[in-house]
N, C-alpha and C positions, 0 to 999 in steps of 0.2 A: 060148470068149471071143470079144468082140465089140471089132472097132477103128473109133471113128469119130472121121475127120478132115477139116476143114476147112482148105485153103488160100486163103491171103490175099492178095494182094498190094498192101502199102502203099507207098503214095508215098515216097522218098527227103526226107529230113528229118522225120517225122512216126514213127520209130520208138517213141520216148518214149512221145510220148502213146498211141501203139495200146496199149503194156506197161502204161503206168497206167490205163487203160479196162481191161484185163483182172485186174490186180491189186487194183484195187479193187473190183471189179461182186462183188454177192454170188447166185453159184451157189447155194449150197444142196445142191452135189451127194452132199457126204455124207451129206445126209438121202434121194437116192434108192434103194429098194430095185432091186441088181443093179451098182450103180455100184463101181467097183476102183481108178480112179487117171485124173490129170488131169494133163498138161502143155501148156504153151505153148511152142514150135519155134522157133527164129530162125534162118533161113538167110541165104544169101549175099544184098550186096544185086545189080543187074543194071542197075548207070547208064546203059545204051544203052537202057533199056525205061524209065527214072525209077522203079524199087521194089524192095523186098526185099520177101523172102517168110518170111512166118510161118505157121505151123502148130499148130492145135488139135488135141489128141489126148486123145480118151477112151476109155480102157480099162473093159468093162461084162461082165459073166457071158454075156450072151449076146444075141444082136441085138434078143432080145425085150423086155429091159430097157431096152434105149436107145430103143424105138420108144415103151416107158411113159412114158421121161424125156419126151422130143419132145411126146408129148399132156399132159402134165402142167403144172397151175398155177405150178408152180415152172422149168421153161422158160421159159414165159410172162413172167411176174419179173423172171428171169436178159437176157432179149431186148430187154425193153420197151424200152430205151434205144439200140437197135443203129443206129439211124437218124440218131442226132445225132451221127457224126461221118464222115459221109460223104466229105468232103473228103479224107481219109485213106486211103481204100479206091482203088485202078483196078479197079473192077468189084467184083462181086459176089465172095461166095468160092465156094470151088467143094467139095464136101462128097464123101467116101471113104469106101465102110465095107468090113472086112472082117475074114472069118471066120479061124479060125485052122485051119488044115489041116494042118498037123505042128508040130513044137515039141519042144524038152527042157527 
C-alpha cells in the first residue's frame, strides 16, 4: 500500500470554508483504478503562527496507482479550482508519501 498526504496550513478562521471546498469538490476517486480510502485530518490549531493544520490522506494499492491518479484527467478536474482560495492557505501544502514496510 501506498500513503499520500498533503499538509495544509490554513489561516485561523477560515477553517469552514477549507471543509466545505473539500466536501463539496467532486474527486471522482472511486472511479480510480488502485484507489482504497480518502480522509480529510484536522489538527490542532497554532495561534502564535495564525493556522491550523489539515491533512489529506489517500490510501492506494500501491505508489504506482496514485502516480496514474496524479497524471490522470480526473486529478485534472478534482484541482482545477485549487487556486481560488488562496487567501486561506499560509503557503503551499507540502505532500508525503509513503510505503508500508510492516503492518498487521
Amino acid at each position: 500500500m501506498f500513503y499520500a498526504m498533503n499538509r495544509f496550513r490554513i489561516a485561523i478562521g477560515h477553517e469552514e470554508a477549507f471543509e466545505a471546498v473539500w466536501k463539496n469538490r467532486d474527486s471522482s476517486l472511486s472511479q480510480v483504478p488502485g484507489f482504497i480510502e480518502f480522509r480529510l485530518l484536522r489538527g490542532d490549531s497554532v495561534p502564535e503562527e495564525g493556522y491550523t493544520l489539515f491533512i489529506s490522506n489517500s490510501t492506494w494499492k500501491d505508489r504506482d496507482a496514485f502516480i496514474g491518479w496524479t497524471k490522470s484527467e480526473n486529478f485534472r478536474a478534482a484541482h482545477k479550482s485549487a487556486g481560488d482560495n488562496r487567501a486561506m492557505y499560509l503557503g503551499p501544502p507540502k505532500f508525503e508519501g509513503f510505503s508500508v514496510v510492516e503492518g498487521a
